[in-house]
LOLOTOR-629893 format. One line per 5 residues: number of its first residue (from 1); for each residue x negated, y, z of C-alpha. Coordinates in nm, 4 decimals. Layout:
N
NUM = X/Y/Z ~ ... $
This chain:
301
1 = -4.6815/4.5538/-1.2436 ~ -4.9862/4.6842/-1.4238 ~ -5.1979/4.4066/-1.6493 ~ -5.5001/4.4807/-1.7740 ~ -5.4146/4.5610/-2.1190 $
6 = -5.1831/4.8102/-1.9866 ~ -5.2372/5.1994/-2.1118 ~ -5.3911/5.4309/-1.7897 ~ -5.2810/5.8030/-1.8323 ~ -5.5259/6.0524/-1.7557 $
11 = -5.3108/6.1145/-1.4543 ~ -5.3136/5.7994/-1.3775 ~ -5.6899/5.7728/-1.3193 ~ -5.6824/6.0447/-1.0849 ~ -5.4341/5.8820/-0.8457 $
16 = -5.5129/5.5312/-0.8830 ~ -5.8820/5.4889/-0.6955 ~ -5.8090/5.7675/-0.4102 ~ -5.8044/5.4632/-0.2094 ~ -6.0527/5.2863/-0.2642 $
21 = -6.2599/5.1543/0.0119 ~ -6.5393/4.8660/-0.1310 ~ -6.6411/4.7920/0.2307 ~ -6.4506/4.4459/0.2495 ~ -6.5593/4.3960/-0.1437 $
26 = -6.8325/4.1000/-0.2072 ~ -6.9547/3.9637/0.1050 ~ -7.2660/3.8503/0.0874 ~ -7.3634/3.6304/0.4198 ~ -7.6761/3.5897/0.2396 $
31 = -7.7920/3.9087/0.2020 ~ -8.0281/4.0617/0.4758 ~ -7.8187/4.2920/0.7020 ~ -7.9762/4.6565/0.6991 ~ -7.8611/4.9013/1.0134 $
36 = -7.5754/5.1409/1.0148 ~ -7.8246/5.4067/0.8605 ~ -7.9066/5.1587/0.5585 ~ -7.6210/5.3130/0.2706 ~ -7.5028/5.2076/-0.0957 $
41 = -7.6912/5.5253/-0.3046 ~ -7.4127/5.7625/-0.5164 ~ -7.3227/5.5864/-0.8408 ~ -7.4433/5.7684/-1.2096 ~ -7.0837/5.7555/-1.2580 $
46 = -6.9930/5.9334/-0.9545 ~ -6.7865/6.2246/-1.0295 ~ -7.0317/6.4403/-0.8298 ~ -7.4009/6.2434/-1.0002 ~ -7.4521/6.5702/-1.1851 $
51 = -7.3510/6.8128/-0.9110 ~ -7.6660/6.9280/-0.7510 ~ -7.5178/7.1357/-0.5145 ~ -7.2315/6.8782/-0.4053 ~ -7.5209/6.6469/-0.3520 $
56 = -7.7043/6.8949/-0.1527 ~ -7.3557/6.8695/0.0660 ~ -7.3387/6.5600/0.0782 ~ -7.6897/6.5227/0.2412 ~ -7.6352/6.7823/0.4818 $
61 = -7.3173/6.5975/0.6086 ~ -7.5211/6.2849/0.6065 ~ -7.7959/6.4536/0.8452 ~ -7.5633/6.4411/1.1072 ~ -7.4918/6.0790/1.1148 $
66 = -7.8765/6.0173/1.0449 ~ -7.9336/6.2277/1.3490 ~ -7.6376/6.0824/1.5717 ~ -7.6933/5.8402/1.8777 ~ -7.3743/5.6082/1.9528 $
71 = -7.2140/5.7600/2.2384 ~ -7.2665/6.1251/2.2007 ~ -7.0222/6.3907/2.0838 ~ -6.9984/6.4172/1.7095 ~ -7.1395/6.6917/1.5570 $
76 = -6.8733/6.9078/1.3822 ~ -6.9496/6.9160/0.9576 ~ -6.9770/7.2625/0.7969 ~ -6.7373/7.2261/0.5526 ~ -6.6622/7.4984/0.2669 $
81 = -6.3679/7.6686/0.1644 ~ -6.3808/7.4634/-0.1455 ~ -6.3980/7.1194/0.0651 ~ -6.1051/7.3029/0.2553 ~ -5.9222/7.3134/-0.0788 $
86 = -5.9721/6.9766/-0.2004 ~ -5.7843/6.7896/0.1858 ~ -5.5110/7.0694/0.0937 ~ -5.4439/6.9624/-0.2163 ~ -5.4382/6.5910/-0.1353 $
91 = -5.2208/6.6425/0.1662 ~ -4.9634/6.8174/-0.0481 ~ -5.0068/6.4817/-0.2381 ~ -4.9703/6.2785/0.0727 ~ -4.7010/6.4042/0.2841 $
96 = -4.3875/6.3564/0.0260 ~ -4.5322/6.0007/0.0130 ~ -4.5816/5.9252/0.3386 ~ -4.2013/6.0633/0.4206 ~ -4.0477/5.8256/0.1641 $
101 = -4.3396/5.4882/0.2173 ~ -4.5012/5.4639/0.5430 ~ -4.3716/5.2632/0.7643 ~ -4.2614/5.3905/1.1082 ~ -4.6015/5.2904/1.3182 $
106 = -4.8602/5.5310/1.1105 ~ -4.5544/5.8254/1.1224 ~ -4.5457/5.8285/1.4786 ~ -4.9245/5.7415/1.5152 ~ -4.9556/6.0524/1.2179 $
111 = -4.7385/6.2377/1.4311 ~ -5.0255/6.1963/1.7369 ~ -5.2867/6.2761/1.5342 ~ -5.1406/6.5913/1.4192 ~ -5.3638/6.7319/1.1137 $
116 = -5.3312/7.0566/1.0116 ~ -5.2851/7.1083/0.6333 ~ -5.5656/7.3542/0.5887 ~ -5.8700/7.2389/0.6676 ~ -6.0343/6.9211/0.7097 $
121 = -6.0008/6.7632/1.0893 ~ -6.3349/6.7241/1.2391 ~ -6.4311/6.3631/1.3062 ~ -6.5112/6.4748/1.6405 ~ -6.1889/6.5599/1.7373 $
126 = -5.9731/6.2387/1.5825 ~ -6.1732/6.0374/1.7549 ~ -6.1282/6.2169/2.1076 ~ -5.7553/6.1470/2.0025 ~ -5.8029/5.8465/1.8698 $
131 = -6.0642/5.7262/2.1966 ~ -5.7710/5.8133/2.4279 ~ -5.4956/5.6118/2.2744 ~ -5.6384/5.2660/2.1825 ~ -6.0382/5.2571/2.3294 $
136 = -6.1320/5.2541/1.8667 ~ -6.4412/5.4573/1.8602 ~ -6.4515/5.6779/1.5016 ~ -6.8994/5.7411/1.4442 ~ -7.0238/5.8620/1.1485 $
141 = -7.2715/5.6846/0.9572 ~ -7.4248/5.8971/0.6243 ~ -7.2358/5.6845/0.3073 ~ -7.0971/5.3413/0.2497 ~ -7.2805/5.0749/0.4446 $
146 = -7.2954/4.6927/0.4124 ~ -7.0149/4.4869/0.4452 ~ -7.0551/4.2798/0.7197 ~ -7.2307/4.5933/0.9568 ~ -6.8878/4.8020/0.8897 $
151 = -6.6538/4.4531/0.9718 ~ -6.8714/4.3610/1.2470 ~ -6.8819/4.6674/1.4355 ~ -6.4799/4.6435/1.4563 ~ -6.5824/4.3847/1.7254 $
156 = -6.7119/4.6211/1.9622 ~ -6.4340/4.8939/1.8996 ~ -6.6211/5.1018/1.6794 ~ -6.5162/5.2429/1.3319 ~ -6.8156/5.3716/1.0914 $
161 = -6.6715/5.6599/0.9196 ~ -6.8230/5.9046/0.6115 ~ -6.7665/6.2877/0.6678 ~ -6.8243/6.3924/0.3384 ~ -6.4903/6.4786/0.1032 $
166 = -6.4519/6.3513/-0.2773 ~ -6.5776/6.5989/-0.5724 ~ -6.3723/6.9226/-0.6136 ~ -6.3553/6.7639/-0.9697 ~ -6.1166/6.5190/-0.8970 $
171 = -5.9142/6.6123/-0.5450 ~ -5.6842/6.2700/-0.6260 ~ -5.9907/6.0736/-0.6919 ~ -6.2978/5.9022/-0.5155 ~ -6.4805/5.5626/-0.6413 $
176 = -6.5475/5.5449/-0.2188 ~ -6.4157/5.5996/0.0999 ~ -6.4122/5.9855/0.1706 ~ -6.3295/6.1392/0.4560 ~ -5.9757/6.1256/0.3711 $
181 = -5.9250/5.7763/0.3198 ~ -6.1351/5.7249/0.6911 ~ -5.9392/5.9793/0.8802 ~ -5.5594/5.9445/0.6802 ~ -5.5995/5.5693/0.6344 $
186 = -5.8144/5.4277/0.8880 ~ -5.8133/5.6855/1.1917 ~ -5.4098/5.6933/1.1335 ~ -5.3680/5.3053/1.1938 ~ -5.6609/5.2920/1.5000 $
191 = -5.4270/5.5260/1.6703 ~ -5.2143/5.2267/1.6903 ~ -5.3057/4.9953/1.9588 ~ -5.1782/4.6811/1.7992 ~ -5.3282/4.7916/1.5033 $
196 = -5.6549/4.8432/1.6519 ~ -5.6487/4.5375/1.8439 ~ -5.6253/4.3491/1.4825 ~ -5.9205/4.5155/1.3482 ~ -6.1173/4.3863/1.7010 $
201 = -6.0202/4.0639/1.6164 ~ -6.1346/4.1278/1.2081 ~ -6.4762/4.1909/1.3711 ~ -6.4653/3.9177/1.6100 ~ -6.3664/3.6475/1.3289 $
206 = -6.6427/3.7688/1.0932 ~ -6.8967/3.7249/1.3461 ~ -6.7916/3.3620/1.3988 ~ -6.8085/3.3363/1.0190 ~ -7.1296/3.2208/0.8589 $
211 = -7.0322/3.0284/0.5020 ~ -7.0145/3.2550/0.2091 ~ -6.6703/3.1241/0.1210 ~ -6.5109/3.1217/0.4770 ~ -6.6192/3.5061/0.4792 $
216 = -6.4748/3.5704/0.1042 ~ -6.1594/3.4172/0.2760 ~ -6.1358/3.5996/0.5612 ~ -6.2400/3.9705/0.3406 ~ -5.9479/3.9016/0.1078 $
221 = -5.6898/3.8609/0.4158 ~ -5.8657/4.1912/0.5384 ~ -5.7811/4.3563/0.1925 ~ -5.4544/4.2187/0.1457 ~ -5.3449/4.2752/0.5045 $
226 = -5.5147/4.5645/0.6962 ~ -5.6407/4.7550/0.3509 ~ -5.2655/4.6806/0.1448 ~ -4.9813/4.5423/0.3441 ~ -4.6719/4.6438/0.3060 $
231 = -4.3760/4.4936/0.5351 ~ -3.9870/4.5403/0.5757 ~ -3.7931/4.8155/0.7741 ~ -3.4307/4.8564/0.7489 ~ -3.4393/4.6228/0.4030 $
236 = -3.6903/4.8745/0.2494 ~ -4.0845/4.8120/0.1725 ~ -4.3235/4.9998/0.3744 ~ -4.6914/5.0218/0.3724 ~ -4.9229/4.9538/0.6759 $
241 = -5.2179/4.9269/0.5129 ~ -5.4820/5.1814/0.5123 ~ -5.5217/5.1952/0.1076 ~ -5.1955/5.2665/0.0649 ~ -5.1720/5.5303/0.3403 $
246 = -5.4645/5.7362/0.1745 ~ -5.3532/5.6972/-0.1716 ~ -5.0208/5.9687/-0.3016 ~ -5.1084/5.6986/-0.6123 ~ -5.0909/5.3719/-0.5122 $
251 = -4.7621/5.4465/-0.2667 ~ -4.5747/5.5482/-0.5977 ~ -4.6673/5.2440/-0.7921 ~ -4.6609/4.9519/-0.4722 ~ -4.2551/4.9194/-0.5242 $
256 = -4.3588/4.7872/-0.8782 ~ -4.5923/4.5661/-0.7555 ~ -4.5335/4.1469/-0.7255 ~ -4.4359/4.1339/-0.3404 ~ -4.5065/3.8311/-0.1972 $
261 = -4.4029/3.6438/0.1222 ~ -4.7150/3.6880/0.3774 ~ -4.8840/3.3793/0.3687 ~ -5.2891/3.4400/0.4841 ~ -5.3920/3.1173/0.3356 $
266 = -5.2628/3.1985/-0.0050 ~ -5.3716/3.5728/0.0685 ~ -5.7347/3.3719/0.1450 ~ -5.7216/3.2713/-0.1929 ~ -5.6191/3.5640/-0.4355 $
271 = -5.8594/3.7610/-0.6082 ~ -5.8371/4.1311/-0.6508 ~ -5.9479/4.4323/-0.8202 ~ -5.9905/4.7684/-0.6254 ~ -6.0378/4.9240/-0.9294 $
276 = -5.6958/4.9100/-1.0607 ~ -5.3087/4.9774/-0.9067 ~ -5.2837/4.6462/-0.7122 ~ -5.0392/4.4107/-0.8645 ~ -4.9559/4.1826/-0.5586 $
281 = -4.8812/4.2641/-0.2128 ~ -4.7991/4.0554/0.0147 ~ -4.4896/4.1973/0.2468 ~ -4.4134/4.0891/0.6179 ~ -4.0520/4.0883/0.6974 $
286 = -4.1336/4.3371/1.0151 ~ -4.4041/4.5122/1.2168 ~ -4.3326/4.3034/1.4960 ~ -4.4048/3.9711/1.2208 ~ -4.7021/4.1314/1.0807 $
291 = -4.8993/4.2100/1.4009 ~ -4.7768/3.8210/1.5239 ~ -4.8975/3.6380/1.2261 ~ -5.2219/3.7652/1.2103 ~ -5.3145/3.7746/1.5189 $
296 = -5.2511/3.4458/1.5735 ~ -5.4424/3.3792/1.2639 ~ -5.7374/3.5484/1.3426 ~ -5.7972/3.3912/1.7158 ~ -5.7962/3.0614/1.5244 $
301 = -6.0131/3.1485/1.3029 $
């Protein structure tokens, strides 16, 4: 279990925020809701600030969701050899980890999805895979949008996913959701059906949710649930969760983690930090328990 006094290697900043996805992160019901097209700007800490060509890339990508009208086929993204080189190197990362941690619904949904190791799936063909198996529509959108317009959109089956790949830099690194963490975490799990039906029912519940602390409740479940759970097979932990799916990193260090019973009203009421190896997860004692608890929780909601 990592505190916060605890020594990070250099290494160990590489692996830990490959994950990280801010979307759920301070909900604001408050705060005027912008359109899909309305994005979070590139931090001066971003790994690629200073990169003029990697921003030049990443505005090119962006034209295409700019450009895009729900419903149409998805432009394919002109990635580089480079871009090429950095999925490579973080799927030679990923598969050792997924062999030994995923749990057996995102290998067999992996196993639909079928990536190849050398290039970078277009989004345009996931989500024809991904449209065929559970109805989730994957659309691009040009960066990280508001909160509540990614959670909401879950309602209507839709997924708003980023093309653009981390910073050559730092392959094992991103302080946002890349196209990695979409596709390998999120696109995975949406080729689930009963995973995808939760994330309708995410959408549905935030919708219905209009005090600022009912929707900080209901964004930590979403963290601790469809962003880090973990749950039982054969007496071993396994992770569901879409942060741990996408992140080599935090696979390796959830085992040392405080693992909790699931319980979604003390979930409700657990801070986190996404910027750190996350100290508790909360573990269901099967698949089958997982998907039954929260749905149920979520239609009462």
């Amino acid at each position: 279990m990592r505190t916060e006094t605890d020594t990070i290697t250099k290494q160990d900043r590489q692996l830990l925020s490959d994950h990280v996805d801010m979307r759920p992160v301070a909900v604001d019901p408050d705060e005027p809701v912008a359109d899909r097209n309305a994005i979070v700007q590139l931090d001066p800490d971003h790994p690629g600030f200073r990169d003029l060509k990697y921003r030049q890339r990443r505005n090119q990508i962006a034209q295409i969701a700019l450009k895009y009208h729900p419903g149409d086929s998805i432009p394919d993204a002109p990635y580089t050899d480079e871009e090429h080189q950095v999925w490579l190197t973080i799927w030679e990362a990923l598969q050792p980890a997924h062999r030994q941690h995923a749990c057996a619904e995102y290998l067999e949904c992996l196993k639909k999805l079928d990536f190849a190791p050398h290039r970078i799936p277009q989004l345009r063909e996931v989500n024809e895979k991904v449209l065929a198996i559970s109805g989730f529509r994957l659309e691009p959108v040009a960066g990280l949008v508001q909160p509540r317009v990614f959670l909401e959109n879950l309602a209507d089956g839709v997924f708003l996913c980023t093309q653009y790949i981390r910073h050559h830099s730092t392959p094992l690194y991103t302080p946002e959701p890349d196209v990695v963490h979409e596709i390998v975490g999120h696109g995975v799990t949406l080729a689930s059906p009963r995973l995808a039906e939760l994330n309708r029912l995410f959408g549905k519940a935030v919708r219905r949710t209009t005090s600022a602390d009912a929707l900080e409740m209901l964004s930590r479940i979403y963290w601790f649930t469809i962003e880090f759970g973990v749950l039982r097979e054969a007496g071993t932990v396994k992770a569901y969760g879409t942060g741990l799916l996408s992140s080599a990193g935090e696979m390796a260090k959830m085992h040392q983690a405080d693992l909790r019973r699931l319980e979604l009203d003390e979930a409700a009421h657990l801070n986190y930090d996404p910027t750190h190896f996350q100290p508790v997860l909360f573990c269901a004692d099967s698949f089958e328990a997982m998907y039954q608890t929260l749905r149920e929780y979520l239609l009462k909601w």
